[in-house]
N, C-alpha and C positions, 0 to 999 in steps of 0.2 A: 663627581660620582653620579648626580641625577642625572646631568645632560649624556654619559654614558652609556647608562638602563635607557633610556628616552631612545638613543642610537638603537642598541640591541632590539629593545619593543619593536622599529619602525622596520630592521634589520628581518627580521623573525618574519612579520606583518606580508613583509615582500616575497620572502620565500613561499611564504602560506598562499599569498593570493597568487601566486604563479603556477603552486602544483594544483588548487582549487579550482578549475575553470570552470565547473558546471554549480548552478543555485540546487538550492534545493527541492528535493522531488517533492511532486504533488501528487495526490491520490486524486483516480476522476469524480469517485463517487464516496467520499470521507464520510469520515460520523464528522469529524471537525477539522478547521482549513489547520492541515498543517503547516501553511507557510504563517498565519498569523498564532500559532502556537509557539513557533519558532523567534518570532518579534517580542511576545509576550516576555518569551525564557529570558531572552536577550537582553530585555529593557529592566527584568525584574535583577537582573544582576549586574546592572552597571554599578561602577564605586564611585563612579565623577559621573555627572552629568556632561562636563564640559571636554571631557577626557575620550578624544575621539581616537586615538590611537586603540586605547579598549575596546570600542566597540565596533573598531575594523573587523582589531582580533577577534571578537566574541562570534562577530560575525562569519569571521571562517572557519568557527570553531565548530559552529550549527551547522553550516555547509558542508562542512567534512565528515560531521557524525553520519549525516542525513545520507552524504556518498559510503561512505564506509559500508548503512546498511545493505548496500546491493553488490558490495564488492565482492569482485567473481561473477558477475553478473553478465552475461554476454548478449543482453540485451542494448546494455548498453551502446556497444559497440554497432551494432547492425542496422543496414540502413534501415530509416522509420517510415513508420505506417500507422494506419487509424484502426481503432475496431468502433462496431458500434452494435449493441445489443439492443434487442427488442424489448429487453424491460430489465431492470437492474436490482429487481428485487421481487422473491415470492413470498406471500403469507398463504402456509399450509394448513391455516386456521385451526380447528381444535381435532387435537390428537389424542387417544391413552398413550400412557408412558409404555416405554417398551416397541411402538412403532417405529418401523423403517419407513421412511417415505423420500422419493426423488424427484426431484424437477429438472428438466431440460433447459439451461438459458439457452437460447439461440441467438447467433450473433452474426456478423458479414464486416469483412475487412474491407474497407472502408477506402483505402487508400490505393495507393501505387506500388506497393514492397506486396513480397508474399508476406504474411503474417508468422510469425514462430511464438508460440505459446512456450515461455521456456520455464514457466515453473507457478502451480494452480496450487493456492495452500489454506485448508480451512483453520478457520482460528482455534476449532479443539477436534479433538482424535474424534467426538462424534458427528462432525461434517467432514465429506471426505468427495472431496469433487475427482473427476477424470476429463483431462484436456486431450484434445486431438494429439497425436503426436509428431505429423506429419504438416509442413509447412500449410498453410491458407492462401490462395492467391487471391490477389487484385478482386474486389467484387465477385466474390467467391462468400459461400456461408458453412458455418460449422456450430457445434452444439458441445457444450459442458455441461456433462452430469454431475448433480450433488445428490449424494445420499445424507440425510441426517434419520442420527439412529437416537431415539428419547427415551433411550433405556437408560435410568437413576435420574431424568430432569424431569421437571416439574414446573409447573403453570406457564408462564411468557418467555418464551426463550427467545432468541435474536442470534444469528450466527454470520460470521462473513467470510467470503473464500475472497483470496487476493491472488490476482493475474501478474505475472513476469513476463513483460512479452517488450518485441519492439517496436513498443508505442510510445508516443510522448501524449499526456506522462505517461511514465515505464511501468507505471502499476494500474490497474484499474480493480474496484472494492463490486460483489456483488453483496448481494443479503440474503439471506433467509428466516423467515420467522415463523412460529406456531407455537398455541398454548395449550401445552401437555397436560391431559386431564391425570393427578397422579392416581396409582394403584390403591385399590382397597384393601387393607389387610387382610387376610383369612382369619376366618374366625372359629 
């Protein structure tokens, strides 16, 4: 019955690494490497040390979550290009709560593909970026608006908008930050 399961595990193993072709994605500009978060998960839930069939599996298991995230993604799919921005991060230094304020990243594709921005996403409904919508050519440049709005935050705030496009990696992280002076009550 073990040598069986042992079969089936190695059986499973096979099919997994065959529809898996691509590792895991990387972000270009992380708060933390998600490929060594992905080792971390990995190594923290082995049940044998010596039980490398596991940690085939474990390992396609992280790969496939990591593809899943993009699934539907047609980034994917298209041929690749590079972006590269003139700074990857702004401090909007001190603001009252309640300000609007935006920044222009500017950026130039880098590569040999047009560039397709296919999906710009801030981490909370009050950063709210707007991407070109129209392809980027070949050493060509373009600009991404963020608006962050600090209406109900308070003192250090840190925000990130994430790029879909087809680059490798497929994702690239900007920042934003600023510490909201908050409102004084009425008195």
């Amino acid at each position: 019955m073990k040598g069986f399961k042992l079969l089936m595990v190695a059986a499973l193993a096979t099919v997994w690494m065959s529809s898996c072709t691509e590792g895991t994605e990387q972000v270009s500009r992380p708060m933390g490497d998600a490929s060594s978060d992905v080792a971390q998960t990995t190594s923290n839930k082995k049940a044998d040390k010596n039980d490398n069939t596991y940690d085939a599996l474990s390992s396609q298991k992280a790969d496939a979550k990591a593809k899943e995230k993009n699934a539907g993604s047609s980034s994917e799919t298209l041929a690749k290009t590079s972006i590269a921005f003139e700074a990857y991060d702004h401090d909007f230094g001190v603001i009252d709560e309640g300000d609007r304020v935006e920044h222009l990243f500017k950026f130039k594709n880098t590569g040999s593909e047009p560039l397709i921005l296919e999906k710009c996403k801030g981490s909370c409904g009050c950063t709210v970026p707007e991407c070109p919508k129209e392809p980027i050519a070949p050493g060509a440049e373009g600009e991404i608006k963020v608006v962050f709005n600090s209406k109900g935050k308070k003192n250090k705030q840190t925000k990130t908008v994430t790029i879909t496009a087809n680059t490798e990696p497929i994702q690239t992280q900007l920042k934003i930050m600023a510490n909201v002076t908050p409102e004084t009550p009425a008195q």
